[in-house]
LUMNU-334485 format. One record per residue (C-alpha): residue number from 0; x, y, z. Coordinates in Angstrom, 3 decimals, decimal comma. Each point is the difference from the previous one (the first is absolute). Layout:
<babas>
baba nr->NUM&xx->X&yy->Y&zz->Z
...
</babas>
This chain:
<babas>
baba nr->0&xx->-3,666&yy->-30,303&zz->23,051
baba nr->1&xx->-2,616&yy->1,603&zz->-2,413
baba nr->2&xx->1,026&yy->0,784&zz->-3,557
baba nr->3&xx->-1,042&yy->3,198&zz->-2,255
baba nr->4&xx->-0,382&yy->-0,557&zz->-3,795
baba nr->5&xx->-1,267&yy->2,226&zz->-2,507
baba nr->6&xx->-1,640&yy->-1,432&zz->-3,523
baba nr->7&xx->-0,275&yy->2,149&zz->-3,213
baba nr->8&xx->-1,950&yy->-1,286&zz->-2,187
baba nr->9&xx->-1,509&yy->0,788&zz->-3,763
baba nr->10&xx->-3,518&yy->-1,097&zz->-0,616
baba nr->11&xx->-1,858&yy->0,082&zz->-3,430
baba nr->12&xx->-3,135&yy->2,902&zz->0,263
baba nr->13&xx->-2,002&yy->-2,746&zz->-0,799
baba nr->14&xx->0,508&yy->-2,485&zz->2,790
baba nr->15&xx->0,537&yy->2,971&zz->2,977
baba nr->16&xx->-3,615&yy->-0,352&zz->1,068
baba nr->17&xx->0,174&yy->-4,353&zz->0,427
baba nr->18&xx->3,293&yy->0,300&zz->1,232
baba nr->19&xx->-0,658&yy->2,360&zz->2,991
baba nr->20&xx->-3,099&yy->-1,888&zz->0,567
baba nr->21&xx->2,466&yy->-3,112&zz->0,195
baba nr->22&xx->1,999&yy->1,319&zz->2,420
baba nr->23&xx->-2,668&yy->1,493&zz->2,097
baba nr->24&xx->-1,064&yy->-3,576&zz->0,440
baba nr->25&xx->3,051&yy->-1,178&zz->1,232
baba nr->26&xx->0,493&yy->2,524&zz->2,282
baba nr->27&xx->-3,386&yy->-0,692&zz->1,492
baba nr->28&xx->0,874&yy->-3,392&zz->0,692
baba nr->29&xx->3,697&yy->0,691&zz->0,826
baba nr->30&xx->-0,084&yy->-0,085&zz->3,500
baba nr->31&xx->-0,344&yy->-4,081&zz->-0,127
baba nr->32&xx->1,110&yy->-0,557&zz->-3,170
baba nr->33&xx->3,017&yy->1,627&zz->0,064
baba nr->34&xx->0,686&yy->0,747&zz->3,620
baba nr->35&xx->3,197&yy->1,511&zz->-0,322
baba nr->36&xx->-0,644&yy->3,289&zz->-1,503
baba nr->37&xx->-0,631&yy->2,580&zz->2,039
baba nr->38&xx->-0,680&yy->2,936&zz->-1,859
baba nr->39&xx->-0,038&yy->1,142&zz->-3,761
baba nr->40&xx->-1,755&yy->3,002&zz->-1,894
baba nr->41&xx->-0,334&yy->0,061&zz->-3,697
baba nr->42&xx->0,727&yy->3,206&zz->-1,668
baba nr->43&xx->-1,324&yy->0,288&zz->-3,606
baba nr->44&xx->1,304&yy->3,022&zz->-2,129
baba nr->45&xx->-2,588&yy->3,099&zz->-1,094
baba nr->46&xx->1,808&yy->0,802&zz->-2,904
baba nr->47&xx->0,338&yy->-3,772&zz->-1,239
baba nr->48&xx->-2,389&yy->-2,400&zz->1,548
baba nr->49&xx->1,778&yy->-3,316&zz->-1,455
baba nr->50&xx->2,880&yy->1,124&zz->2,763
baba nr->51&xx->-0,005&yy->-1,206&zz->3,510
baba nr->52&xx->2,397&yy->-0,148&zz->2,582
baba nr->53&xx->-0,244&yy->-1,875&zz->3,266
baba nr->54&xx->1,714&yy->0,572&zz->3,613
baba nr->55&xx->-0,380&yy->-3,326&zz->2,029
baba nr->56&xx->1,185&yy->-1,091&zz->3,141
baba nr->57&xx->0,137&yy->-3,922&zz->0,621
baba nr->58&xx->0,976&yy->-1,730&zz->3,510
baba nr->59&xx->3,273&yy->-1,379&zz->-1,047
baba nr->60&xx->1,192&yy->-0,609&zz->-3,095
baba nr->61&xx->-0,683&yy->-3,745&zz->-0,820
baba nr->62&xx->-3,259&yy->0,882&zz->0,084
baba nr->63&xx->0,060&yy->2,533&zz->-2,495
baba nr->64&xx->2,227&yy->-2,372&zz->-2,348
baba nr->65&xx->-2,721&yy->-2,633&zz->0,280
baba nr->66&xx->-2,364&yy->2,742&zz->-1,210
baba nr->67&xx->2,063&yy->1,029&zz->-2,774
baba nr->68&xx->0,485&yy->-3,435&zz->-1,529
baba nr->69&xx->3,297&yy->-1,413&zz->-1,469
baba nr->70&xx->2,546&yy->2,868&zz->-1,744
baba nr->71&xx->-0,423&yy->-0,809&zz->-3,303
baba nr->72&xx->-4,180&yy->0,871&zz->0,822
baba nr->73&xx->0,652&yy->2,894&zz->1,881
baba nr->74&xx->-0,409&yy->2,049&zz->-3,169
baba nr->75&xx->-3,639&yy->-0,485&zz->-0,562
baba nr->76&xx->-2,643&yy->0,781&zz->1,953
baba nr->77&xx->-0,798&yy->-3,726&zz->-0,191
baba nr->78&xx->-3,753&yy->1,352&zz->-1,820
baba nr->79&xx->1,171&yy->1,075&zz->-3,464
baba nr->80&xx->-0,246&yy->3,265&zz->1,116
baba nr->81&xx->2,858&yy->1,655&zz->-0,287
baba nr->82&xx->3,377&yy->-0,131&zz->0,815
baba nr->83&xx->1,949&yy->1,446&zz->3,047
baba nr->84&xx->3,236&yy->0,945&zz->1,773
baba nr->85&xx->0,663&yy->-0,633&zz->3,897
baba nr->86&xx->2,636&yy->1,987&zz->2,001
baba nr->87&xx->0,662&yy->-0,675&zz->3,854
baba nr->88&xx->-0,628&yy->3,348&zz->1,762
baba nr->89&xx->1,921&yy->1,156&zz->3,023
baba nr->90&xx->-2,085&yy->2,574&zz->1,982
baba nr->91&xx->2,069&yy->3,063&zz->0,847
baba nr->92&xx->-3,116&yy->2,376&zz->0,803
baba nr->93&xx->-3,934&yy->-0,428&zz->0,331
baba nr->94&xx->-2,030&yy->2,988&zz->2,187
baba nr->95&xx->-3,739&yy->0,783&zz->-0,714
baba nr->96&xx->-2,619&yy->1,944&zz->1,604
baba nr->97&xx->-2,293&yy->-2,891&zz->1,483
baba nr->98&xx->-3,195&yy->3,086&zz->0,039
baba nr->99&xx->-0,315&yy->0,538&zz->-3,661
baba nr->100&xx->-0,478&yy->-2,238&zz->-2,913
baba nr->101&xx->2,006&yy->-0,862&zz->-3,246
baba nr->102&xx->-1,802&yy->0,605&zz->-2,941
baba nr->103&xx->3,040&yy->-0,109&zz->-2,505
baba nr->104&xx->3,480&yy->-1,009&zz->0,018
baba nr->105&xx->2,964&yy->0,966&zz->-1,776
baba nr->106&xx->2,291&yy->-2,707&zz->-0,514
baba nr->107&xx->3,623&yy->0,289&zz->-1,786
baba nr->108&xx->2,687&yy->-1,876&zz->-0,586
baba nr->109&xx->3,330&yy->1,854&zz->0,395
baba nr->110&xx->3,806&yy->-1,368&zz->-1,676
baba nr->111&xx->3,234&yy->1,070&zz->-0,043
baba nr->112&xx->3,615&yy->-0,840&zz->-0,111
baba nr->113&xx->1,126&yy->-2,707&zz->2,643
baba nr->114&xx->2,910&yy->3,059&zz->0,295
baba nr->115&xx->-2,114&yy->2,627&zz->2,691
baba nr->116&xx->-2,646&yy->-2,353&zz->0,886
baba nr->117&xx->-0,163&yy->0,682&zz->3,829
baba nr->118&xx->0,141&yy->3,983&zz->-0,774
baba nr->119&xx->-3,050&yy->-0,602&zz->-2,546
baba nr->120&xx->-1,421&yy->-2,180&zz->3,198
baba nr->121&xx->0,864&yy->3,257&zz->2,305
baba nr->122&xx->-2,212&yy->2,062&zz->-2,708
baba nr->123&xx->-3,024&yy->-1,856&zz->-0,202
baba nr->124&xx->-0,043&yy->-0,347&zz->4,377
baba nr->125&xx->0,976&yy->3,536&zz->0,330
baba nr->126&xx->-2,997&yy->1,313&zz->-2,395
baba nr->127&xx->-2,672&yy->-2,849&zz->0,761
baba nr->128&xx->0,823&yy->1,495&zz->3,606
baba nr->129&xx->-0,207&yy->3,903&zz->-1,121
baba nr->130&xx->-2,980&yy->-0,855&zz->-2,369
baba nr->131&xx->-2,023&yy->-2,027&zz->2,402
baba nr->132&xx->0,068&yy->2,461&zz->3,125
baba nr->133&xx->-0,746&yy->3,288&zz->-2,221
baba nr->134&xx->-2,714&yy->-1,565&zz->-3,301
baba nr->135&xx->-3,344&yy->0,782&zz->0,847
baba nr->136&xx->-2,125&yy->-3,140&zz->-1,761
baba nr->137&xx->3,072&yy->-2,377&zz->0,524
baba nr->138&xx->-1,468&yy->-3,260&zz->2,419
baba nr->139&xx->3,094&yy->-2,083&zz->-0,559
baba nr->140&xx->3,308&yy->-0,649&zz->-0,939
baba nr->141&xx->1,705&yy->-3,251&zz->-0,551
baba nr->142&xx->3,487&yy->-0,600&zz->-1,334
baba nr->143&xx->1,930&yy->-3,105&zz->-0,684
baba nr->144&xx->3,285&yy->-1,079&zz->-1,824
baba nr->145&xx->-1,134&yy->-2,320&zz->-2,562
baba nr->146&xx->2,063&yy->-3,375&zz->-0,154
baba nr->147&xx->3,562&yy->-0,460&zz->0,801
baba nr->148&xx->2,299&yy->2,262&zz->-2,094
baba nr->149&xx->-0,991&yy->3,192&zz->2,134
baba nr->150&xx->-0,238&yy->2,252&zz->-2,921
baba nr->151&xx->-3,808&yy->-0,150&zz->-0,807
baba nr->152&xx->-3,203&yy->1,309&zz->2,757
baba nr->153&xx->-3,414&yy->-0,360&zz->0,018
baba nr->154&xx->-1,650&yy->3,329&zz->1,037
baba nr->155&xx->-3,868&yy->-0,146&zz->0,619
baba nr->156&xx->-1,925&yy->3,402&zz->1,149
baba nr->157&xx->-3,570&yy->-0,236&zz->1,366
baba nr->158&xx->-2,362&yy->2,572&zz->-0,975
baba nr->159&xx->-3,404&yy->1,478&zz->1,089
baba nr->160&xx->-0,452&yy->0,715&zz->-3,099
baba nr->161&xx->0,817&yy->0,408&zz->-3,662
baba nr->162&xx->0,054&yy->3,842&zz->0,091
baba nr->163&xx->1,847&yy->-0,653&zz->3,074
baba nr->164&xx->2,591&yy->-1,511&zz->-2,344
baba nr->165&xx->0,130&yy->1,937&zz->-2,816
baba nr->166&xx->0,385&yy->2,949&zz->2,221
baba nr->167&xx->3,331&yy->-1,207&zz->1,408
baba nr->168&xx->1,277&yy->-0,895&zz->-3,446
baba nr->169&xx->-0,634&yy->3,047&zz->-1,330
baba nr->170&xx->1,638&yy->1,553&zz->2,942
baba nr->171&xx->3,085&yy->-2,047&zz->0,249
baba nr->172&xx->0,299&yy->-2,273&zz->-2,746
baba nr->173&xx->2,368&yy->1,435&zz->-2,041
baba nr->174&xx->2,260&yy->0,802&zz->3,385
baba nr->175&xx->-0,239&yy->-4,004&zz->0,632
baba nr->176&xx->1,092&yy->-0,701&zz->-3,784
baba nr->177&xx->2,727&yy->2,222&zz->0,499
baba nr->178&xx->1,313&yy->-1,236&zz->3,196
baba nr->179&xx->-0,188&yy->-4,094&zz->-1,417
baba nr->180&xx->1,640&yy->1,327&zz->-3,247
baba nr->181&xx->2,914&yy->1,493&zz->1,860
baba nr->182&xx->0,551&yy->-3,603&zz->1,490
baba nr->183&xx->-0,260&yy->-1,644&zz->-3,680
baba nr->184&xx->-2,842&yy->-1,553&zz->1,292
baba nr->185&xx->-3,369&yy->-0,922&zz->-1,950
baba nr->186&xx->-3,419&yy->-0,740&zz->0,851
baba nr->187&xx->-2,626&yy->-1,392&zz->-0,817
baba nr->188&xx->-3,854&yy->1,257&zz->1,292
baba nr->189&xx->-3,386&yy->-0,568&zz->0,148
baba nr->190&xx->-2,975&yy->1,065&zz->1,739
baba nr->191&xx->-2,818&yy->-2,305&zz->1,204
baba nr->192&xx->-2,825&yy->-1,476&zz->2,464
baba nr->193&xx->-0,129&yy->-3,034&zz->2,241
baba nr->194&xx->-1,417&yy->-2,809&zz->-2,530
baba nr->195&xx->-0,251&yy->-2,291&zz->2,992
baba nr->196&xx->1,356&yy->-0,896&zz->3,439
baba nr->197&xx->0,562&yy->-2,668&zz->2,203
baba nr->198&xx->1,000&yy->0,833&zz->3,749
baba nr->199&xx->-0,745&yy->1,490&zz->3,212
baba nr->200&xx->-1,592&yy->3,400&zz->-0,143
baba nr->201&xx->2,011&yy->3,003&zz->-1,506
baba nr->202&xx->-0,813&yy->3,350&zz->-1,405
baba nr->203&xx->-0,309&yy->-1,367&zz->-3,850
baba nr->204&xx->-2,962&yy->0,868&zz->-1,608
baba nr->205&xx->-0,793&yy->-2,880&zz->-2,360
baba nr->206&xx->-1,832&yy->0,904&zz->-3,385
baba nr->207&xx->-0,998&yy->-2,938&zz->-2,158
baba nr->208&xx->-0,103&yy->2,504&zz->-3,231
baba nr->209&xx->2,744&yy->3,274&zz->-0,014
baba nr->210&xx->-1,310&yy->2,894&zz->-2,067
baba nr->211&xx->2,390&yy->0,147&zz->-2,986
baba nr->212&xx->2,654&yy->3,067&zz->0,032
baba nr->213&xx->1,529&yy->1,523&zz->-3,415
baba nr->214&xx->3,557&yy->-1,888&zz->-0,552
baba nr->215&xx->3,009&yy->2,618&zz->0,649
baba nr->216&xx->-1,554&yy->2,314&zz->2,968
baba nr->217&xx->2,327&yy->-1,969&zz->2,413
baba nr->218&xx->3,262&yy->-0,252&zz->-2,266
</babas>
């Protein structure tokens, strides 16, 4: 049975440029040198390019521990680049329009009280649902409960574009603040590009250097 993971991870400015170039090595040779992963994108943030987060899917799950190394390593990014966090994901919803292309994603990381966890669940299904059928620029939406106490989601929103984005915010953001803040929940956002990808065909748009965005227009 495949596994989901997703990796957060902090990078210093000055290293972002090897260390993508690192990884877009690996993933070039990944289909025989690490056979078991199946697919993984890269998302690197606009507002703070040192901050990546990956979404990877790996065959079954000793395969991905090999990958990862012993526990006590699983902090690094085994380069001396950085340090990182990794949460088991457990898809709940993933539609996309196959015809159009990703050009940037909004990812966020939502938490609240292990008290109303499945209604915050029924909120994010309920508006990913509402959002995706009616948001003109919106490609894709994923969502995932992140790890095992129930009470934390991954949200990530493909884009056509960044006006695309910014429009919607504008639009609803402060509804969407509203609505998470009624469930004591928090979150945590950023919006970004497809650093690099390794996998079957998809509607990601990669882009190897993301034009930089003022911090704050997506808080």
């Amino acid at each position: 049975m495949s596994i989901l993971v997703a990796v957060q991870q902090r990078v210093p400015v000055d290293l972002i440029g090897s260390h993508l170039d690192n990884v877009r090595e690996e993933f070039a040779t990944s289909a025989y040198a690490q056979p078991g992963r199946v697919h993984e994108r890269v998302f690197q943030s606009l507002q703070d390019p040192g901050h990546l987060l990956s979404v990877c899917e790996w065959r079954d799950e000793s395969e991905l521990q090999s990958y990862l190394g012993p526990p006590e390593e699983r902090l690094s990014d085994g380069i001396g680049h950085g340090t990182r966090r990794i949460w088991q994901l457990f898809r709940l919803r993933h539609v996309a329009h196959m015809a159009q292309r990703v050009a940037v994603v909004a990812c966020a990381i939502i938490s609240g009280p292990p008290v109303g966890a499945g209604s915050l669940a029924q909120v994010g299904l309920s508006r990913s649902r509402q959002t995706f059928q009616q948001q003109a620029g919106l490609v894709s939406v994923e969502l995932y409960r992140l790890g095992d106490a129930g009470n934390r989601f991954l949200s990530i929103h493909g884009w056509r574009s960044l006006d695309d984005l910014l429009a919607f915010m504008a639009a609803h953001g402060d509804a969407i603040n509203n609505e998470l803040h009624e469930h004591e929940a928090t979150i945590e956002r950023f919006a970004g590009t497809v650093a690099a990808e390794f996998g079957a065909a998809s509607p990601w748009e990669a882009a190897s250097s993301p034009p930089w965005m003022p911090r704050g227009e997506l808080s």
